[in-house]
C-alpha positions, 0 to 999 in steps of 0.5 A, spaced: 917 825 499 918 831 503 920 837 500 926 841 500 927 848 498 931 850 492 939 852 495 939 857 489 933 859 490 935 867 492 939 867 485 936 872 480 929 874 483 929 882 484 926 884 491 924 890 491 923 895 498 916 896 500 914 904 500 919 907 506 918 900 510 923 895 512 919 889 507 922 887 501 917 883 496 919 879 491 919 882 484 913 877 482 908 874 487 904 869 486 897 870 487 892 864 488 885 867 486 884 862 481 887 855 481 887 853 488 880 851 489 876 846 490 876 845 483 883 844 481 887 838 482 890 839 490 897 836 486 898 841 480 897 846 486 903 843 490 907 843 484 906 850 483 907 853 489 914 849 490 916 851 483 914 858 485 918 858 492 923 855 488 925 860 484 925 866 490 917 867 489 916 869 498 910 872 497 903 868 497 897 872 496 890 870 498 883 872 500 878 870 505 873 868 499 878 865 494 876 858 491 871 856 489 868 854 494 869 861 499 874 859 503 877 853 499 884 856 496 885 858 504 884 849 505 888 847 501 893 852 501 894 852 508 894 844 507 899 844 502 904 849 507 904 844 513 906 839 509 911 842 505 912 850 507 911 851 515 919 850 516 920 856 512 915 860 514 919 866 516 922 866 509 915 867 506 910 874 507 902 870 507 897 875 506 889 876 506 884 879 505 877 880 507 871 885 504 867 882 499 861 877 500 863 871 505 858 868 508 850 870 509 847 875 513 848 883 514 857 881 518 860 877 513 861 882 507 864 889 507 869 893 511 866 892 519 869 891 525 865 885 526 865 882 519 873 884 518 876 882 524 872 875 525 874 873 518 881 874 519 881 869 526 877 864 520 883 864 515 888 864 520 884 857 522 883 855 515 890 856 513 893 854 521 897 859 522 898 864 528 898 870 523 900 873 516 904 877 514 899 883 511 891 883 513 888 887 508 881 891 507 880 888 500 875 894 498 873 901 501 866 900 504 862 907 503 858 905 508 862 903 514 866 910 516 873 909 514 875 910 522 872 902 524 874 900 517 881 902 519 881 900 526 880 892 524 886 893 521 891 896 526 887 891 532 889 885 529 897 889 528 897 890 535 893 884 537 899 881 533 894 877 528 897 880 522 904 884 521 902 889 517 896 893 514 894 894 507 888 896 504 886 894 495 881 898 490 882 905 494 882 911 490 887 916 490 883 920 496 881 914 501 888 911 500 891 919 503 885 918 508 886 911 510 893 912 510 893 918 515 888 914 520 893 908 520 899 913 522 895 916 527 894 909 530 900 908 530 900 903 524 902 904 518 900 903 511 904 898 508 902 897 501 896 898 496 893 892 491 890 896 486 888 892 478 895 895 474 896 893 467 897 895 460 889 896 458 888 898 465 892 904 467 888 908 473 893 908 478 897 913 473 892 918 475 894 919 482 894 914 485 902 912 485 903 919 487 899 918 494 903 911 495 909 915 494 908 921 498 904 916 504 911 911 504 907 905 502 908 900 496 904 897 492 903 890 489 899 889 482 893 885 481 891 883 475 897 885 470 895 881 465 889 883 464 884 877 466 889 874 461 888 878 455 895 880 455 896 873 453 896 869 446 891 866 449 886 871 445 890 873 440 886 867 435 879 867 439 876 864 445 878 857 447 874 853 450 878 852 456 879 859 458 877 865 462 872 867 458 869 861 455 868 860 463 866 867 465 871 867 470 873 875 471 873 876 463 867 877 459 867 875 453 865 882 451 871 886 452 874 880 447 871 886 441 876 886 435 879 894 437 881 891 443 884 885 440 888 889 434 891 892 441 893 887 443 895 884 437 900 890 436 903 889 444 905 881 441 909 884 435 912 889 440 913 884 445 917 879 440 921 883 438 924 883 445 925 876 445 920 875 450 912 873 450 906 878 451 905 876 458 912 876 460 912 883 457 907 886 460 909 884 467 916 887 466 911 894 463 908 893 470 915 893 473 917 899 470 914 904 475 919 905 481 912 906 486 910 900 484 913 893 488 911 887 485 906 884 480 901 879 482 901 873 477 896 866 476 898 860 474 895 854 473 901 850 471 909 850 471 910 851 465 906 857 466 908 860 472 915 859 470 913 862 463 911 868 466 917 868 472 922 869 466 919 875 465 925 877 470 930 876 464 928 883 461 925 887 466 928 894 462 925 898 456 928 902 451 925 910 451 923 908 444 920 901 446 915 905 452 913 910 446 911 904 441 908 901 447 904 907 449 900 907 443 896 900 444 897 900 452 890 903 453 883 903 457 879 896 454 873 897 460 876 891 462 878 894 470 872 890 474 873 894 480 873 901 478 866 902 483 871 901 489 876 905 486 872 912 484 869 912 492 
């Protein structure tokens, strides 16, 4: 049966203006880091993304190498968007990345022009689209002068490959001198994707006052701490989760310290009528600067479970300073090298 989308699906979900530019982003979009390889079921993957748009999420994030195996989430997502979304396509803002290892040999990693600009011609044939909406360089490469890295961005915006440029992992000062390359090419920056969460809070020191000073907005990854700000860890390791499976979560950081954190944000969140996750994305929202937030799912129910959060997206004074005391750096931030280059 073919799919139609949703009539209301413009109801409740905020979108929220990026940096000085005229693109709104929903306030949650969905990310297919995980769950969308080879080794997820391709319909559990169509549900959730037709729930998602359903209920106003227009935003798909992607990467050249997202899977397993590289490349797959692109397959099956642009699979699933011929037969289902491509009608819609100028309702949804799709992106890509490229920056990390892709294919053998000294052009398919990093932040050349070669390497960029091919791998963004092989997810537009991956995903069989004619452009995305935002190309970004998904890490700074201290090799590669950052004039080249730059370059490949505004080329496949002028070559009309991509519609904006972004760029993710950047510290403070690379972000104000990726910016101003960009503008001089007559490109804007439009977005910054950096990690962002209650246990990972390095944006606050700096980084959001460039983005707010360059005009770009900014989108969260990972805003549920690879899934600590979850109950999945509140009792242990299940067998089934990240952690158990090594998958962006090292079973290490689960030490009893960090948990009794967590622990202590649950209360918090319960008291708010909502789950810990839910509230840790609305935490992450709280900030003006920051547009939108990143979410995962590997189910519908998860996907609406995290969704809901917009139902209470404000925080009390008295709220934020409880709050304050347990949201603290756990080591979990994974992409911390890129980010202090």
């Amino acid at each position: 049966m073919s799919y139609v989308a949703a009539e209301g699906r413009y109801g409740p979900m905020p979108y929220n203006r990026t940096g000085r530019s005229g693109l709104r982003l929903p306030a949650m979009s969905l990310g297919l880091w995980h769950n969308f390889g080879d080794d997820k079921p391709i319909e559990t993957q169509r549900a959730i993304l037709r729930r998602a748009f359903d209920r106003g999420v227009t935003h798909f994030d992607l990467a050249n190498n997202y899977g397993p195996p590289y490349g797959s989430a692109e397959i099956n997502f642009g699979h699933l968007y011929q037969q289902d979304f491509a009608r819609y396509r100028d309702e949804l803002v799709i992106s890509t990345k490229a920056g990390y290892d892709m294919w053998p040999g000294p052009y398919g990693n990093w932040g050349s022009r070669k390497y960029l600009l091919a791998s963004l011609d092989q997810s537009l044939k991956r995903m069989g689209l004619d452009h995305v909406d935002i190309f970004y360089s998904h890490r700074f490469d201290p090799e590669t002068p950052l004039e080249e890295t730059m370059g490949a961005l505004a080329h496949a915006v002028r070559s009309g490959k991509a519609l904006y440029a972004g760029i993710s992992s950047y510290s403070p000062e690379r972000t104000r001198q990726a910016a101003a390359i960009l503008r001089d090419m007559g490109t804007p920056l439009l977005i910054h994707q950096p990690s962002y969460s209650m246990l990972n809070r390095w944006i606050e020191s700096g980084l959001l006052d460039v983005l707010e000073e360059e005009g770009a907005g900014c989108i969260a990854f990972s805003p549920l701490a690879q899934g600590m700000l979850t109950n999945r860890y509140l009792a242990g390791i299940p067998k089934d989760s990240r952690a158990a499976q090594g998958k962006s979560l090292d079973p290490s950081l689960l030490r009893e310290e960090s948990l009794r954190h967590v622990r202590r944000l649950d209360e918090i969140a319960g008291q708010r009528g909502q789950s810990l996750a839910q509230m840790a994305l609305a935490w992450a929202l709280r900030d003006p600067r920051v547009t939108s937030v990143l979410i995962g799912a590997s189910s519908v129910e998860q996907l609406d479970d995290s969704l809901d959060a917009i139902n209470r997206l404000d925080f009390t004074q008295d709220e934020l300073n409880a709050i304050d005391k347990d949201a603290v750096e756990c080591g979990i931030n994974l992409w911390a090298a890129s980010s202090a280059e």
